[in-house]
C-alpha positions in Angstrom: 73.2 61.8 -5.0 72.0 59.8 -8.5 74.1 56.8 -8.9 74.5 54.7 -12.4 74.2 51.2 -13.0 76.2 49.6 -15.2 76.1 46.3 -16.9 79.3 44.9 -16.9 79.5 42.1 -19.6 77.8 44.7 -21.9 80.6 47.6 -20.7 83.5 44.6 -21.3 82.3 44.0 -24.8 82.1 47.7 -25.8 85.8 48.0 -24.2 87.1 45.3 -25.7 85.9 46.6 -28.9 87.2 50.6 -28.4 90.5 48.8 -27.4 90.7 46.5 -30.7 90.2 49.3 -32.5 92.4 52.3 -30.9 95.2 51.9 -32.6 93.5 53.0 -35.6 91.8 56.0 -34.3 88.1 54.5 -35.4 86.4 53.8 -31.5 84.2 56.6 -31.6 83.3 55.9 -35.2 82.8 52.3 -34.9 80.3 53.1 -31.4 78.6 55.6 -34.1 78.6 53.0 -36.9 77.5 49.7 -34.7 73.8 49.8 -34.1 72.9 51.0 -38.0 71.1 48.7 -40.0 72.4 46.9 -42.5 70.8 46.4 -46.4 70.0 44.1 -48.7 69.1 45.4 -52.1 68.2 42.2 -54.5 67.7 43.7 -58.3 66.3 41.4 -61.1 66.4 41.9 -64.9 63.1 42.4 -66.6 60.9 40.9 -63.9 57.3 42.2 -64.8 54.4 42.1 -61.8 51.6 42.3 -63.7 51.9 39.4 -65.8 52.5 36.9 -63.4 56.4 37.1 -62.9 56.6 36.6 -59.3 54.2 33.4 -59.3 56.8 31.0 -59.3 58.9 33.3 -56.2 57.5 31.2 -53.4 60.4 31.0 -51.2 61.2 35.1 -52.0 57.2 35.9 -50.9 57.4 33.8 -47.9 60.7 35.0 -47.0 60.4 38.7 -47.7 56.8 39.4 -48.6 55.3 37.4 -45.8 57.8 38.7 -43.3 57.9 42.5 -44.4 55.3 44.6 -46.8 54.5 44.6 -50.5 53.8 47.6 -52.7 50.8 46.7 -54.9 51.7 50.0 -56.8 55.5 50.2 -57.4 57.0 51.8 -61.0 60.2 53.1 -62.8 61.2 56.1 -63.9 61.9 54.2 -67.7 61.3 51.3 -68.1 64.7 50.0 -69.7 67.5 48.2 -68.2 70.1 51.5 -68.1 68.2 54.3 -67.5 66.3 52.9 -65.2 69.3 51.2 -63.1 70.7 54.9 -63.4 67.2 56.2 -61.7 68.2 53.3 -58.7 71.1 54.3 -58.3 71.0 58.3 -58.4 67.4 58.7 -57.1 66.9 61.1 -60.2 64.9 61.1 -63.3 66.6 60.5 -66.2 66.2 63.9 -68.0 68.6 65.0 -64.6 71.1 62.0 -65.0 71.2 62.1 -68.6 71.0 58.3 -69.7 68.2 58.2 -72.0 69.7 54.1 -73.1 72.1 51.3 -73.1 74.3 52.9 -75.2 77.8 54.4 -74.4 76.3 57.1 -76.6 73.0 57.1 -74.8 75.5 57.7 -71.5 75.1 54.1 -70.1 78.0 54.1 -67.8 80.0 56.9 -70.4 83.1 58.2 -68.6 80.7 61.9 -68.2 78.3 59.5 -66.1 81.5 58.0 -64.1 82.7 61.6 -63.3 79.2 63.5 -63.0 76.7 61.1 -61.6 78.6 57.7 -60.1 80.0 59.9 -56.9 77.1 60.9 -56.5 75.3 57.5 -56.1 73.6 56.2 -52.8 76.2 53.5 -52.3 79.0 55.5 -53.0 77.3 58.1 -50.4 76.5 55.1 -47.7 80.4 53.9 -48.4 81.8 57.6 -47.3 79.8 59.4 -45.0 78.5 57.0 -43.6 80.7 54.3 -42.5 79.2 50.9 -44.4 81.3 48.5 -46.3 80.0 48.1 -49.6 79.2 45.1 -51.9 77.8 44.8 -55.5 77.4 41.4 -58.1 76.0 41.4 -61.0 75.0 43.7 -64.2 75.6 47.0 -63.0 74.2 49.9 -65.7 74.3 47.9 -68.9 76.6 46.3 -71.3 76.0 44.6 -74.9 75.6 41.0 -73.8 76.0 41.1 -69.9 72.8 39.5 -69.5 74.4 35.9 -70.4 74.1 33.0 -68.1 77.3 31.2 -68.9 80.3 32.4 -71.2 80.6 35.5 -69.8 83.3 37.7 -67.9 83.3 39.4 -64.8 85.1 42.2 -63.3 86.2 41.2 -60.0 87.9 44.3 -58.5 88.3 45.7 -61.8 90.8 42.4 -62.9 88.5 40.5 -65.3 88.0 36.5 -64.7 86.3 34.9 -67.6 83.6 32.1 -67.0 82.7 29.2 -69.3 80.1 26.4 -69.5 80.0 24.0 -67.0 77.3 24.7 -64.4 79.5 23.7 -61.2 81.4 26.7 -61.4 79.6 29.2 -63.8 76.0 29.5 -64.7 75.8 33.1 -63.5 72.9 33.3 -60.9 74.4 31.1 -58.6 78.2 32.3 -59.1 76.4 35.7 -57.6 74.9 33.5 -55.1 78.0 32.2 -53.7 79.6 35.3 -54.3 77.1 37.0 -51.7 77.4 34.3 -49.1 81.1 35.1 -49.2 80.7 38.6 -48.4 78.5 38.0 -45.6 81.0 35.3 -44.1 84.1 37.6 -44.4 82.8 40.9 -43.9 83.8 43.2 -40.8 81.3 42.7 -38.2 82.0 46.1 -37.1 80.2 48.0 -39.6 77.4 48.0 -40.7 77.1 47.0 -44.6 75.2 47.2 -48.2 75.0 44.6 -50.3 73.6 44.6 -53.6 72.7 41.7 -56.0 72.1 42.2 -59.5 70.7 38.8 -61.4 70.2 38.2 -65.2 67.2 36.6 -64.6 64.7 36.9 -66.0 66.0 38.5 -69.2 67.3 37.2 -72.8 68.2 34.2 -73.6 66.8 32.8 -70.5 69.1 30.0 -69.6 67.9 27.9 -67.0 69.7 26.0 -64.6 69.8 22.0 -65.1 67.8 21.0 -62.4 64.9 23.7 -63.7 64.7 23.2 -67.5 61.6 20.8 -67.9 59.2 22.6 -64.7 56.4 24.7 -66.2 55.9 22.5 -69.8 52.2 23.4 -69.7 52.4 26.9 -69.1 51.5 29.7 -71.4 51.4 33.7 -70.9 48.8 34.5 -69.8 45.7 35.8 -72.5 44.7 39.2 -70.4 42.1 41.1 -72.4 44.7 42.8 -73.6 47.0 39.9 -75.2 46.6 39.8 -79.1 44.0 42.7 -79.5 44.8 45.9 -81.7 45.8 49.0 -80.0 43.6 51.2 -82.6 43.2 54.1 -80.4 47.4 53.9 -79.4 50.5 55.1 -80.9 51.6 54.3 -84.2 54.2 52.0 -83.0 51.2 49.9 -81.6 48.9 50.1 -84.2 51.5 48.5 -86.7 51.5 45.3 -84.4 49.8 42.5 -86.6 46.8 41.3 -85.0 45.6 38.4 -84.8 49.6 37.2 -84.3 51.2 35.0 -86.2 51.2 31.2 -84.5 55.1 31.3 -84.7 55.1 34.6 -82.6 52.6 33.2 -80.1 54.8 30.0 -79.4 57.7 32.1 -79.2 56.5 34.3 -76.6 54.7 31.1 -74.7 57.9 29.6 -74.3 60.2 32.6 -73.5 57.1 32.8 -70.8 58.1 29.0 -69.4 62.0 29.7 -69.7 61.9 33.1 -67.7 59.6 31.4 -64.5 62.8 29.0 -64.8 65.5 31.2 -64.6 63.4 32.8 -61.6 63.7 29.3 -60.1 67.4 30.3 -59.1 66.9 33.6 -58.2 64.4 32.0 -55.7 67.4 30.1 -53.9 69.5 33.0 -54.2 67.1 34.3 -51.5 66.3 32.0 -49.6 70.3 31.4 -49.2 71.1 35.2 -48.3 68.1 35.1 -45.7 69.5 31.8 -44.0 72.8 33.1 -43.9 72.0 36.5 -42.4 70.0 34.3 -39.8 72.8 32.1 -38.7 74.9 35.3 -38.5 72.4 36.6 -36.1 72.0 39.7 -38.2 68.8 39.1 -40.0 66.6 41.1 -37.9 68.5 44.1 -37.9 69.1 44.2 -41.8 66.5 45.3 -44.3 66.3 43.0 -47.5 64.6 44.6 -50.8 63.4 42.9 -53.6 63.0 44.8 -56.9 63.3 45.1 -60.7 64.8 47.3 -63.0 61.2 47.4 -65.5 58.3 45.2 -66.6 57.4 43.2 -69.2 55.4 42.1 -71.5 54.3 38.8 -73.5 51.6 39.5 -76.4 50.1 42.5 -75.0 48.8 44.4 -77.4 49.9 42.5 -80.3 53.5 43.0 -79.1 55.7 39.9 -79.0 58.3 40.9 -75.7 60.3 43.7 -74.9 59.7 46.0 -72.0 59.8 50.2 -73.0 56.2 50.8 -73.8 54.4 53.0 -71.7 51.6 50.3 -70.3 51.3 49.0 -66.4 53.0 45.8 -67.1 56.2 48.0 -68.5 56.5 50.0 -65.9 55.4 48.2 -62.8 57.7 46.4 -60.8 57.5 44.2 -57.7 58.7 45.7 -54.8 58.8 43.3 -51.4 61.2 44.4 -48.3 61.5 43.3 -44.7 63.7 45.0 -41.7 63.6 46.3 -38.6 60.3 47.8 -37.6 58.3 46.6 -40.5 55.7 44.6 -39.6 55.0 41.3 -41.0 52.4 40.5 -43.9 51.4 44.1 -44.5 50.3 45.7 -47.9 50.2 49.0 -49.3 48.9 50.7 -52.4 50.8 53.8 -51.9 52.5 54.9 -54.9 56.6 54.7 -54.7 59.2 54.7 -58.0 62.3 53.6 -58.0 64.0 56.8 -58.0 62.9 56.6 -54.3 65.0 53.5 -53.4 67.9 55.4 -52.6 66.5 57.8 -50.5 64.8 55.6 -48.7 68.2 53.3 -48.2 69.9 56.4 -47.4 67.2 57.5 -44.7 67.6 53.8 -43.4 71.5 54.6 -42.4 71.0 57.7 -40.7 72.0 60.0 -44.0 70.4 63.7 -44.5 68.4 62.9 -47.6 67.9 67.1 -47.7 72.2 66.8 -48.5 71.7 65.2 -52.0 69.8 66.6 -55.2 68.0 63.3 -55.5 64.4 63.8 -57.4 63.0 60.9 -55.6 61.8 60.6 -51.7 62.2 58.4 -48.6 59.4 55.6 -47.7 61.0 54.6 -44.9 58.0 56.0 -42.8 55.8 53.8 -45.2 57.5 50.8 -44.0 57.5 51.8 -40.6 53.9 52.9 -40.2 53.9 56.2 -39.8 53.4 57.9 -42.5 50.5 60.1 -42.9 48.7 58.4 -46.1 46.8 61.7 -47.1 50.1 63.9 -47.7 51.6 61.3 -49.4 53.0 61.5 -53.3 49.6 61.7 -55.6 51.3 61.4 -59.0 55.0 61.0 -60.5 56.9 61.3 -64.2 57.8 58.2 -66.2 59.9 59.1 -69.4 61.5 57.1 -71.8 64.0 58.3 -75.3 63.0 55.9 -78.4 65.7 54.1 -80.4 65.8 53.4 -84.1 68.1 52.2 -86.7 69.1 54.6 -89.4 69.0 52.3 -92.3 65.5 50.1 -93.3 65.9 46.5 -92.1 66.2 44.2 -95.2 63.5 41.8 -93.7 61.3 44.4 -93.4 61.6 47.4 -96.6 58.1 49.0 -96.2 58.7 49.5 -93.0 61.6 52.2 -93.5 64.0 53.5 -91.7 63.7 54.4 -87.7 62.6 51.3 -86.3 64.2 48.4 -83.9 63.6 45.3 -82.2 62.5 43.7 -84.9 60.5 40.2 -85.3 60.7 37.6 -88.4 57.0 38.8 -89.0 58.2 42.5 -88.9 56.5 43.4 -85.9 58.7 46.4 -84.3 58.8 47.2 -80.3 60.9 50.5 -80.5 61.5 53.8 -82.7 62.4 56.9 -82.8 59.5 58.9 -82.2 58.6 56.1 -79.5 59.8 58.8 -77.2 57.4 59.8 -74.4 56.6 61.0 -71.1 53.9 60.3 -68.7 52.2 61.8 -65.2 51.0 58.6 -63.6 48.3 59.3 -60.5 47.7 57.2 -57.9 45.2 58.7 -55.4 42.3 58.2 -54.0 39.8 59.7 -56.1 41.9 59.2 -59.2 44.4 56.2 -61.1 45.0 57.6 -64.2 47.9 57.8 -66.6 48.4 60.8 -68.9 51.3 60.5 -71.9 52.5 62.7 -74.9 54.6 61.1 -77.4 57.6 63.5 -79.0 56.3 62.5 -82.9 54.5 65.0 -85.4 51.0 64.8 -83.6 52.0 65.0 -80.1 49.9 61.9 -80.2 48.5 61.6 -76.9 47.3 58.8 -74.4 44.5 58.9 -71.5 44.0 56.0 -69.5 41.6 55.6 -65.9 43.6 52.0 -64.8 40.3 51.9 -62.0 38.0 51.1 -64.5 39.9 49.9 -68.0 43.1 48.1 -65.7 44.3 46.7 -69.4 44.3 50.2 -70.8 41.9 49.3 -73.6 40.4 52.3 -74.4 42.8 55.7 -74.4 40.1 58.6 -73.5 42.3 61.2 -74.7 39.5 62.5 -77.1 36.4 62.4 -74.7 37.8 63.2 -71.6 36.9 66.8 -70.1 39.1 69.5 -71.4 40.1 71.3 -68.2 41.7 67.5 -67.0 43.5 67.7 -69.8 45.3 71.3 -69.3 46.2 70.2 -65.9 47.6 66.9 -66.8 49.5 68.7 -69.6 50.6 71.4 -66.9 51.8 68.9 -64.6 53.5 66.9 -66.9 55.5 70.3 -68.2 56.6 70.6 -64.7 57.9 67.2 -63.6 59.5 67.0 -66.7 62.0 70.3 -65.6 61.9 69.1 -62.6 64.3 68.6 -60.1 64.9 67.6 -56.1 62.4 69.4 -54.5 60.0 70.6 -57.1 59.8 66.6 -58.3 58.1 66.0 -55.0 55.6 69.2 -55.2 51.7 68.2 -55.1 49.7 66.8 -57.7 46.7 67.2 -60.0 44.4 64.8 -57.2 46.6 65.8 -55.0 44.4 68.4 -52.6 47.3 71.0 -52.2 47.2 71.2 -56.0 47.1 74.6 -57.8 46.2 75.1 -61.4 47.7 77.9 -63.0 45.8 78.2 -66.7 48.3 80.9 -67.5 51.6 78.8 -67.4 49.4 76.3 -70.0 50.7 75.8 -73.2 48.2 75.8 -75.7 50.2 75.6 -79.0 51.4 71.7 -80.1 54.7 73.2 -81.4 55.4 74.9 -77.8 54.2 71.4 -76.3 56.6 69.3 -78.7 59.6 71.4 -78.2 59.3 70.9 -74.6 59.0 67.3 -75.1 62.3 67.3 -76.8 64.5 69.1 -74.5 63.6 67.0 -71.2 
């Protein structure tokens, strides 16, 4: 005869529990819910990686970084604020979720995203199949001004609540702050739950709080071998960057540099506070915190005083840091992940069938956990970004004609129309390379090998071997129709790879057209 043992306090609690919660029919799903993890998601504004953004994060290193793993190689799908936040959000690229900018027009947040794409999202997925309670703070998509410290308004519940100027009560990191901890204080503790912060910092104006606004009075941005150099082999947008800068445009960009490490200063509490309150709650070690960024940045690279949008590593890397359960402690990885795979991966954390949605992206939850097997992972993926441009010539700047924006005093540009591109990045192990065409009348392209030229000096699209060309070409005509599946297929380095020369398209005009309809 086989006889069970129970243990009784442990039988009691899960009783007591079933019984609180008969009335309502929800036992069974609350003994289903109970043991899932819960998540973090912590999304800044324009934090770059490569330049030095997360060197004044000591508290958010030590308290994620040190205690989880960080991705050395981590990018976006665009790198600017909307589409990008869309890519999070939807796992998709944005020629599948259609917002190519922050513009209602560009379909930031349009009521056709709200209906189409928005139901579709991982939180809205996590909220209503499976079981979590919900949070989210912060800039959302995108909005003209919602990146303002103080003197803003929020939508609390869809009823606005306007904020002023007095620090107390409304500089806008630590209202999100507080807003958090009250969450985790209140919240059921019988379901598992997302929550997901969304700072200004570090972008425009770069308000920082009292206590911060004299740290850093030395610092400068840092001169890379790329800051203040001529892109002669790049884009045309590039090339009409004045080089040497003007001093003005130097000093401008050296102190936006000091005033964004200050705004970071607060986002570095905002961490640390979360963390501590999830520990006294006791639910720290089963909830998985993620650290991120919507896109890059850059500070004088290239000539180019500060914007995000270009195509270069320190546009379209991010920071990516995350502890949980089963992650081990002080690990790094240089496996390749995009943001589009965030919410798979969050998904896969809370028991969901990734296979149900049409995301584009993929789960690296066996990443975190160790088990993934590093020579079938992801070789390559797409990055694509829509140029902007004004339709009138900007009085400050005549010769310059119409089709430009984001425009310095010294008539320096950052975006255009035909600033619209799309590149196959590869990281593998016998290759790190970035491939990009440009939608303009030259299909002007860019060839960069970030092993050996990291600051993407020298663009080898003219002496590079032919045949890497075609297939760079070929894959990037594929990812950019892809979607679900066939975004994960292999790539060029990838040793599953096959090369069809009769799907190539040799004619520019056939290469273009394509360009334009993804």
């Amino acid at each position: 005869m086989t006889s069970i043992r129970l243990n009784l306090p442990t039988l009691l609690n899960c009783l007591l529990i079933c019984v609180t919660l008969l009335l309502n029919n929800r036992c069974c799903v609350v003994a289903k819910w109970y043991h899932r993890p819960n998540v973090v998601l912590i999304l800044t504004d324009d934090l770059d990686v490569v330049i030095g953004g997360m060197t004044p994060l000591n508290k958010t290193k030590k308290l994620i970084g040190e205690a989880g793993i960080t991705f050395t190689n981590a990018f976006v799908a665009s790198p600017l604020c909307c589409p990008s936040r869309a890519s999070i959000l939807t796992g998709k690229y944005p020629h599948n979720h259609h917002v190519i900018n922050n513009t209602l027009e560009g379909n930031c947040s349009s009521t056709a995203w709200q209906k189409t794409q928005e139901p579709k999202t991982f939180p809205a997925l996590l909220q209503a199949y499976a079981g979590y309670q919900t949070f989210f703070a912060g800039k959302y998509l995108n909005q003209e001004r919602n990146s303002r410290y103080y003197n803003y308004t929020l939508s609390v519940n869809g009823k606005p609540k306007k904020h002023g100027g007095n620090y107390s009560e409304d500089y806008l990191t630590d209202v999100l702050t507080n807003m958090s901890l009250d969450f985790l204080q209140y919240k059921s503790n019988y379901r598992p739950f997302f929550m997901m912060v969304s700072t200004p910092a570090p972008h425009a104006p770069w308000t920082p709080a009292p206590q911060y606004q004299d740290r850093f009075q030395d610092l400068k941005a840092p001169r890379d071998p790329n800051f203040n150099v001529h892109g002669k082999d790049k884009h045309w947008l590039i090339r009409q960057a004045k080089t040497p800068m003007t001093n003005s445009s130097i000093e401008l960009l050296d102190e936006a540099y000091r005033k964004r490490w200050r705004t970071l200063l607060s986002v570095d509490d905002l961490v640390e506070k979360v963390v501590k309150r999830l520990e006294v709650r006791g639910e720290l070690d089963n909830t998985y915190i993620i650290f991120t960024s919507d896109n890059g940045y850059h500070t004088g690279q290239f000539s180019l005083p500060l914007d995000k949008r270009q195509l270069y590593e320190s546009d379209i890397r991010v920071p990516l840091l995350i502890r949980g359960p089963n992650i081990k402690p002080n690990q790094t990885t240089g496996l390749a992940v995009q943001n589009v795979d965030l919410g798979p991966t969050i998904l896969d954390m809370a028991g969901y069938n990734v296979s149900k949605t049409a995301m584009d992206g993929m789960s690296f939850l066996s990443v975190l956990e160790g088990s993934v097997n590093s020579t079938m992972w992801r070789t390559d993926f797409l990055v694509e970004y829509e140029g902007e441009g004004s339709n009138v010539s900007d009085p400050a700047c005549p010769l310059l004609g119409p089709g430009v924006s984001v425009c310095f005093p010294d008539c320096v540009c950052e975006d255009s129309f035909n600033n619209t591109y799309a590149c196959v990045r590869t990281v593998a192990p016998s290759a790190n390379l970035q491939y990009c065409e440009f939608d303009d009348n030259e299909v002007f392209v860019e060839v960069y090998n970030i092993t050996v030229d990291p600051y993407q000096l020298i663009n080898l699209a003219k002496t590079i071997d032919q045949e890497v060309l075609e297939k760079m070409n070929h894959r990037l005509m594929m990812l950019q129709s892809c979607s679900g599946q066939s975004c994960r297929t292999p790539g060029v380095y990838d040793t599953r790879y096959t090369f069809d020369p009769h799907l190539m398209f040799s004619n520019r005009s056939h290469r273009r057209n394509r360009l334009r309809r993804a």
